[in-house]
C-alpha positions as CSV (number, residue, x, y, z in Angstrom):
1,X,85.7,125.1,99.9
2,X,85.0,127.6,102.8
3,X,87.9,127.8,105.6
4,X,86.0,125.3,108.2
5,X,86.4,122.4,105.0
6,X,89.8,123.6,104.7
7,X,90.8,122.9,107.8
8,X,89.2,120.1,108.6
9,X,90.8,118.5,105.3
10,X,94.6,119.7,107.0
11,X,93.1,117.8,109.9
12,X,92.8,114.6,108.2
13,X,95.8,115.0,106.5
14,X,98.0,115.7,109.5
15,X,96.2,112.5,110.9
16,X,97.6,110.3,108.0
17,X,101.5,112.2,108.5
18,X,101.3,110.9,112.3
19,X,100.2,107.5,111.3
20,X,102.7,107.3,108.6
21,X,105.8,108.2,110.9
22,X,104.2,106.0,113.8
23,X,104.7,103.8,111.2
24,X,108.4,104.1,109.8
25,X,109.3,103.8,114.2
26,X,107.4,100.2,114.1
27,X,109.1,99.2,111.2
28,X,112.4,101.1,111.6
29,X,112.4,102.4,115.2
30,X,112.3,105.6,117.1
31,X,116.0,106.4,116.0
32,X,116.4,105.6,112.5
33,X,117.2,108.7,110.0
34,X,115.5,107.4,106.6
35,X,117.1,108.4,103.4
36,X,116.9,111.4,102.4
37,X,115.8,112.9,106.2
38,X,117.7,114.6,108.4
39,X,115.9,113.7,111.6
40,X,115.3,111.5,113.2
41,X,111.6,109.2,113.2
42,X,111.1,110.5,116.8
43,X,112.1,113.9,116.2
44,X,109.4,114.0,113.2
45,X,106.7,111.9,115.3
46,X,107.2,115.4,117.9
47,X,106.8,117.5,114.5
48,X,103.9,115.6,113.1
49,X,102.2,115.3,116.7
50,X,102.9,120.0,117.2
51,X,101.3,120.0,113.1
52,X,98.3,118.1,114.5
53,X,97.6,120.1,117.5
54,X,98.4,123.6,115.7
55,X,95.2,122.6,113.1
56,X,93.2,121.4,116.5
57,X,94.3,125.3,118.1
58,X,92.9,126.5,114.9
59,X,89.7,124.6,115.1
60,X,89.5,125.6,118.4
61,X,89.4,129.1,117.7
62,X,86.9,129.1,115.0
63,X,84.5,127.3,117.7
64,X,85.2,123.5,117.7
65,X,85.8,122.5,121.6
66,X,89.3,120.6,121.1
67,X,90.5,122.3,124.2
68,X,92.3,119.0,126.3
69,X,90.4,117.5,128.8
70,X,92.6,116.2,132.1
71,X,89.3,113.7,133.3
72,X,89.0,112.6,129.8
73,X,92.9,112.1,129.3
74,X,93.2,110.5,132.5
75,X,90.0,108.1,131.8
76,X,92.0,107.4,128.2
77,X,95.2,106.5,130.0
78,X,93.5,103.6,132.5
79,X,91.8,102.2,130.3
80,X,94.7,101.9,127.8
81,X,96.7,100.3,131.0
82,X,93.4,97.9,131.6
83,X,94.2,96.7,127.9
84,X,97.7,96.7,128.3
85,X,97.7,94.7,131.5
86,X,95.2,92.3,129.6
87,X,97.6,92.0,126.2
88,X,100.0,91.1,128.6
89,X,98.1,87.8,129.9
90,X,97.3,86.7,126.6
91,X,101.2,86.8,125.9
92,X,100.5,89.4,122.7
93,X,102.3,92.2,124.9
94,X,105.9,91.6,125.9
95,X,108.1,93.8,128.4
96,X,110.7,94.7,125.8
């Protein structure tokens, strides 16, 4: 395995940590310490998010173009209000 596979394989493993802690907050919530952890899920969710983005810096340096994007991020972010705004009609989004 060459160091491109290598970090593409901490990439998708980084991916699964983040969805396993966005996890634990749905089921147990932002503050809940789970056995055997010391911080809380939020505080790890920060730590996860940081583990992602250091792989995506390294990427970036050995030529993949990960750098962030404000038009795209901003694009992202109405069109996740569009849904939002729309979940909330249906009644599958509540206010709490």
């Amino acid at each position: 395995m060459n160091r491109e596979e290598m970090l593409l394989t901490q990439l998708s493993e980084e991916c699964g940590e983040l969805v396993q802690i966005i996890s634990k907050i749905q089921r147990f919530g932002r503050d809940n310490i789970c056995p055997g952890m010391t911080k809380t899920n939020s505080e790890r969710l920060t730590e996860e998010f940081n583990d992602l983005l250091g792989i995506g810096f390294m990427l970036t340096e050995d030529g993949y173009k990960l750098s962030p994007n404000t038009v795209s991020i901003h694009a992202k972010t109405l069109k996740v209000e569009r849904y939002l705004e729309f979940s909330k009609q249906l009644g599958t989004l509540t206010d709490d």
